[in-house]
C-alpha positions in Angstrom: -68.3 -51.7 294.2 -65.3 -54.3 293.9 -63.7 -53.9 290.4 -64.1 -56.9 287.8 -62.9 -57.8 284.6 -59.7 -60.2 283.3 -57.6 -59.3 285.8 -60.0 -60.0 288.6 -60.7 -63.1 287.6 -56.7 -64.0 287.0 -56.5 -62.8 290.2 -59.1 -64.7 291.7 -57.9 -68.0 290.2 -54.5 -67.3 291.8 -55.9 -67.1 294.9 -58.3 -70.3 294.2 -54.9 -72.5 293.0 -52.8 -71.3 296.3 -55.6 -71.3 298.2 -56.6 -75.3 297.1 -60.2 -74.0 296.2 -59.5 -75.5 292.4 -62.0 -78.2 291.3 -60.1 -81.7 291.5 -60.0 -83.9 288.4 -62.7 -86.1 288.3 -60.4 -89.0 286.4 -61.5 -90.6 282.9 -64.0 -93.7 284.7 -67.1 -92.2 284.2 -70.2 -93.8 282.8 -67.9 -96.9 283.6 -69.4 -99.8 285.5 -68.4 -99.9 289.0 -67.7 -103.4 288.4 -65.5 -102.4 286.2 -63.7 -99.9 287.9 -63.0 -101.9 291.1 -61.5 -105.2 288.6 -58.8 -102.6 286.9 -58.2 -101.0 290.3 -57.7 -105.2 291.6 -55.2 -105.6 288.9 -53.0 -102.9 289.4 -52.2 -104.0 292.7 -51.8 -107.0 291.7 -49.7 -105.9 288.9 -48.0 -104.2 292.1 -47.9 -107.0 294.5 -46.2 -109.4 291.4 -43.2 -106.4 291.5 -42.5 -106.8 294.8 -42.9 -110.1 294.7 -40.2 -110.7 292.1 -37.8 -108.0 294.2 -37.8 -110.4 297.2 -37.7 -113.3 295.6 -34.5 -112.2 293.7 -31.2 -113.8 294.8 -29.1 -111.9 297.3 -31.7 -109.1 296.7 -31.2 -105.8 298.6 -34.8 -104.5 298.6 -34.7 -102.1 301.2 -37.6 -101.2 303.2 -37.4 -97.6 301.2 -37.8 -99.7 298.2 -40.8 -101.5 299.4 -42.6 -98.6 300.8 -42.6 -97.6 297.1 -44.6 -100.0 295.6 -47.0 -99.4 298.5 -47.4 -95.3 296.5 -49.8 -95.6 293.4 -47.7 -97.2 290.4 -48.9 -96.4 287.2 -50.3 -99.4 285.4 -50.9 -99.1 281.6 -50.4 -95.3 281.9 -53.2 -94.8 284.5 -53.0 -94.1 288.0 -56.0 -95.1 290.4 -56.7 -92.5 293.6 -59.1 -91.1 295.8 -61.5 -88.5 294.1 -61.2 -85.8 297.3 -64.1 -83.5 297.7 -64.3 -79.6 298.3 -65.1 -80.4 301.9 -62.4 -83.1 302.1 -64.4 -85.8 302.2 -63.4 -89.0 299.6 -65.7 -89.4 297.1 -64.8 -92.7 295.8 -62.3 -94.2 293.1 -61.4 -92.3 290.0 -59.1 -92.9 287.5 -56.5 -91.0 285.8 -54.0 -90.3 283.6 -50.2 -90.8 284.7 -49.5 -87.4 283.9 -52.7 -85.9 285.4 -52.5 -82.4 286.9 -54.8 -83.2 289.6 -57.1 -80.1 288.8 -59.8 -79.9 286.3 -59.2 -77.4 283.9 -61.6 -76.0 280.8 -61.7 -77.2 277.6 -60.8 -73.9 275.2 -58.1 -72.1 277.4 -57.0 -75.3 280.3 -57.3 -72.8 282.8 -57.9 -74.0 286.7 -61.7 -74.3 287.3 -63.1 -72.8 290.6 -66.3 -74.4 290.5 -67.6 -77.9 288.8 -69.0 -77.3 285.1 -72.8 -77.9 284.3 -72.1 -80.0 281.4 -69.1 -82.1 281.0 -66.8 -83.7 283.5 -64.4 -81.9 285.1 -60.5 -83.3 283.6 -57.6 -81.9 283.6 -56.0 -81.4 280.1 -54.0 -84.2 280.6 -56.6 -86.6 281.7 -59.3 -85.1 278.9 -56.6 -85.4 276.1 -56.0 -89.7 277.3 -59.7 -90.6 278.2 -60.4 -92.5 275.2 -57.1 -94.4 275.2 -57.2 -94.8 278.8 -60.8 -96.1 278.6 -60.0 -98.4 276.2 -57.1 -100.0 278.2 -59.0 -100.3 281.4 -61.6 -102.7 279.0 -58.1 -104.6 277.7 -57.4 -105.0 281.1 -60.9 -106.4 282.2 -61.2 -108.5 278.9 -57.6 -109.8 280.4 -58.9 -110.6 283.8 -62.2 -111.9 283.7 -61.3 -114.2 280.5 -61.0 -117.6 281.2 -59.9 -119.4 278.1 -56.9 -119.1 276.2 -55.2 -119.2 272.9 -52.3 -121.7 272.1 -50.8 -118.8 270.9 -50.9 -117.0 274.2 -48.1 -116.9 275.8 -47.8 -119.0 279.2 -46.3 -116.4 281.4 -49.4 -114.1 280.4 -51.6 -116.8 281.2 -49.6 -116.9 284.7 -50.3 -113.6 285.6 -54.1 -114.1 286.0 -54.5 -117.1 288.5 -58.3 -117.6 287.4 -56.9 -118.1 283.8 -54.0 -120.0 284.9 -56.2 -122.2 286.9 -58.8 -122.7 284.0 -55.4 -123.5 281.8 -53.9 -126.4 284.0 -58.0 -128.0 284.0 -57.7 -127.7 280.6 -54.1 -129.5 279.8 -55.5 -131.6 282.3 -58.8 -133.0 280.5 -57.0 -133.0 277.2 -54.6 -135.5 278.5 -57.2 -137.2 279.5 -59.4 -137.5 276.8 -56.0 -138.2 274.7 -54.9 -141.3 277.2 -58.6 -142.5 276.5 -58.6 -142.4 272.9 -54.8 -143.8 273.1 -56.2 -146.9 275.3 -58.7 -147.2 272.9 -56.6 -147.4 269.8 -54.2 -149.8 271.2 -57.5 -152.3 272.5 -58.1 -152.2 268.7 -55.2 -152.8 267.4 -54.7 -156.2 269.6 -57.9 -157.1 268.6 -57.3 -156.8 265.0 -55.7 -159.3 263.3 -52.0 -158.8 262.4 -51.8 -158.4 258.3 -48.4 -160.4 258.5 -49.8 -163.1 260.1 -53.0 -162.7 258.1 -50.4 -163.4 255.4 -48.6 -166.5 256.5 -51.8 -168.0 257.5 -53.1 -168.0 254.0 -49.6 -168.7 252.5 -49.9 -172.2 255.1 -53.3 -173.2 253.7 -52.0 -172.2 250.5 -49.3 -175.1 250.6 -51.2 -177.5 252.7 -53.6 -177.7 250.0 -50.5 -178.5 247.1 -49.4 -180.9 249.6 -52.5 -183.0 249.1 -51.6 -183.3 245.5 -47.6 -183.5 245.9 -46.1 -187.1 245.8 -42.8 -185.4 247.1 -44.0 -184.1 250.1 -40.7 -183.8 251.3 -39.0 -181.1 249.0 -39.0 -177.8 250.0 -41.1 -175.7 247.6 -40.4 -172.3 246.5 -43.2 -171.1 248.8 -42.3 -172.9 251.8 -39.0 -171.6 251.8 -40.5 -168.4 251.5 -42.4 -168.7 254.5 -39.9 -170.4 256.4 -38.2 -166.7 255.5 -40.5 -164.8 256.7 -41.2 -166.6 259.7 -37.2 -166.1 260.6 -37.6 -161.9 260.0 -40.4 -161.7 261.9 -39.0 -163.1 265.0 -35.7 -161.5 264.3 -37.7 -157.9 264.6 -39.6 -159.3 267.4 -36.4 -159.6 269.3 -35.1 -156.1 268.1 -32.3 -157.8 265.7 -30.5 -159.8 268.4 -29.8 -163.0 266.5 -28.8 -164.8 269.2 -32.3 -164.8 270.6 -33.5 -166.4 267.4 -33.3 -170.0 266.3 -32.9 -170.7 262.6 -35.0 -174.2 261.6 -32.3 -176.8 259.8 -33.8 -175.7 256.0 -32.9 -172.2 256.0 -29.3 -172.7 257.1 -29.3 -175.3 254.3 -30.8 -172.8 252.5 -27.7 -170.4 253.3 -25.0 -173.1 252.6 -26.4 -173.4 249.6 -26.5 -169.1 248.8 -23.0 -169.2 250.3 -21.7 -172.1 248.0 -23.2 -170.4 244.8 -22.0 -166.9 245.6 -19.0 -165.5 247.2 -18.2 -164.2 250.8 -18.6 -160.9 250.3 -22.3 -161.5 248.0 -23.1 -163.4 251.1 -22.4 -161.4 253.9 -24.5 -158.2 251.8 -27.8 -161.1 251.8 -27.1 -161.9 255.1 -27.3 -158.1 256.6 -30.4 -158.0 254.7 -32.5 -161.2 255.2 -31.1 -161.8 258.3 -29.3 -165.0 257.9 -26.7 -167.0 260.1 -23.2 -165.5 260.1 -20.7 -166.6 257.3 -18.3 -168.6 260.8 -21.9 -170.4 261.3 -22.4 -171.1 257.5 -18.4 -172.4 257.4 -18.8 -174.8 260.6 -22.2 -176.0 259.2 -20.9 -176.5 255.5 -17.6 -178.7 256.5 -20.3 -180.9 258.6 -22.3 -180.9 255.9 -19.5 -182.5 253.4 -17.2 -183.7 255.9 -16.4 -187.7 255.8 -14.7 -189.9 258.2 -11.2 -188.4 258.9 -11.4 -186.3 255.6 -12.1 -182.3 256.5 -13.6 -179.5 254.4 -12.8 -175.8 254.6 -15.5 -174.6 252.8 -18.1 -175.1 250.1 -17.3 -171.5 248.5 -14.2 -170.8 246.2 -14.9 -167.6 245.4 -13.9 -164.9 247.9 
């Protein structure tokens, strides 16, 4: 009868581990939809293919083919690796995924010594694997969430956003019918607002019925009144802004350069030129050459209408 006991069985799982006979890891996937599974396993070579993508693209890059053959060998992505679950028989039995660290055999639970043969209740992980399952299976949903998610936060930031083309697709549709929708209501604001009546204009109109009606009434119709000047004023700033301050664009009517003879005469150069920046009025030269015509007789010439400098 063969002998048996602790060192038969540490012996026999020598033999098992040297002998490749050991149970392999079975991964942390399971109960995981296959769905699932096959998106994070998609990603990672993505994640992959963006690497090597970047390598080559690099300027005066010496990416070897060494170097690329590397990113062809599994690449850990979020600190799991994705391989081929191999069978006793050496058959693949599908996709599993593991840890990064993963010993590649399953091991028990108490002790983490090598298994010979599957277990009847649990999964068979290595310590490694068992120890990251519920990290690991929470960022293979992160990454799912991240791939199959096709809106976005302002917040996000853009190169994340790049790195999924569905979501960067869905992004540039988005920008897309938002400057849309904000070139329709822009359209639509500016059709209102030249279809509303100006509130200057408003103004002036009511200011001109205003002294039409007084003009009934005047017997000196031809003095200018308070209010007239003041709408002959307003008139002159409105087209001054309407050609963006350039005074030579503008015409001044014969009553307000009267109007500034007049300021000019009562004030001083210096009280005049401050009005003038401000109202808008004729330059002090234009003021002085319309002043001496004004009071200029036969061969008798004026300087100016203004002793006070």
């Amino acid at each position: 009868m063969a002998p048996s006991g602790p060192a038969t069985d540490v012996r026999n799982t020598r033999r098992n581990l040297f002998s490749g006979d050991l149970v392999p890891c079975e991964g942390i996937a399971q109960k995981m939809e296959t769905k699932d599974v096959l998106i994070f396993v998609a990603e990672s070579h993505r994640a992959r293919g963006n690497k090597l993508m970047e390598e080559a693209m690099k300027t005066n890059s010496t990416t070897d083919a060494l170097v690329a053959a590397s990113f062809l060998s599994p690449q850990p992505y979020k600190g799991l690796l994705c391989r081929e679950l191999k069978q006793s028989d050496g058959e693949g039995g599908g996709i599993i995924i593991v840890s990064e660290s993963c010993l590649g055999h399953a091991c028990t639970t108490t002790c983490k010594q090598p298994l010979t043969q599957k277990p009847t209740q649990g999964y068979a992980r290595c310590s490694k694997c068992r120890s990251f399952a519920a990290k690991g299976r929470a960022k293979i949903n992160e990454a799912v969430a991240s791939a199959t998610t096709l809106t976005s936060s302002p917040q996000e930031k853009i190169t994340t956003i790049a790195q999924h083309p569905n979501r960067a697709e869905a992004e540039i549709i988005r920008l897309r019918n938002e400057n849309k929708e904000l070139k329709r209501i822009n359209s639509k604001v500016e059709k209102e607002e030249q279809m509303a009546p100006d509130p200057k204009q408003r103004v002036i109109q009511l200011v001109e019925d205003e002294i039409a009606k007084e003009k009934k009434n005047r017997k000196d119709a031809g003095v200018v009144t308070e209010k007239e000047m003041w709408l002959i004023l307003t008139k002159h700033m409105l087209n001054v802004f309407i050609a963006d301050g350039n005074m030579r664009q503008v015409k001044q009517v014969e009553e307000l350069v009267i109007w500034a003879i007049v300021l000019h005469a009562r004030t001083s150069n210096r009280v005049y030129k401050e009005i003038a920046k401000v109202m808008k009025l004729s330059h002090i030269s234009t003021v002085y050459k319309k002043g001496n015509d004004v009071v200029s007789v036969g061969s008798t010439r004026a300087f100016s209408l203004c002793t006070v400098t």
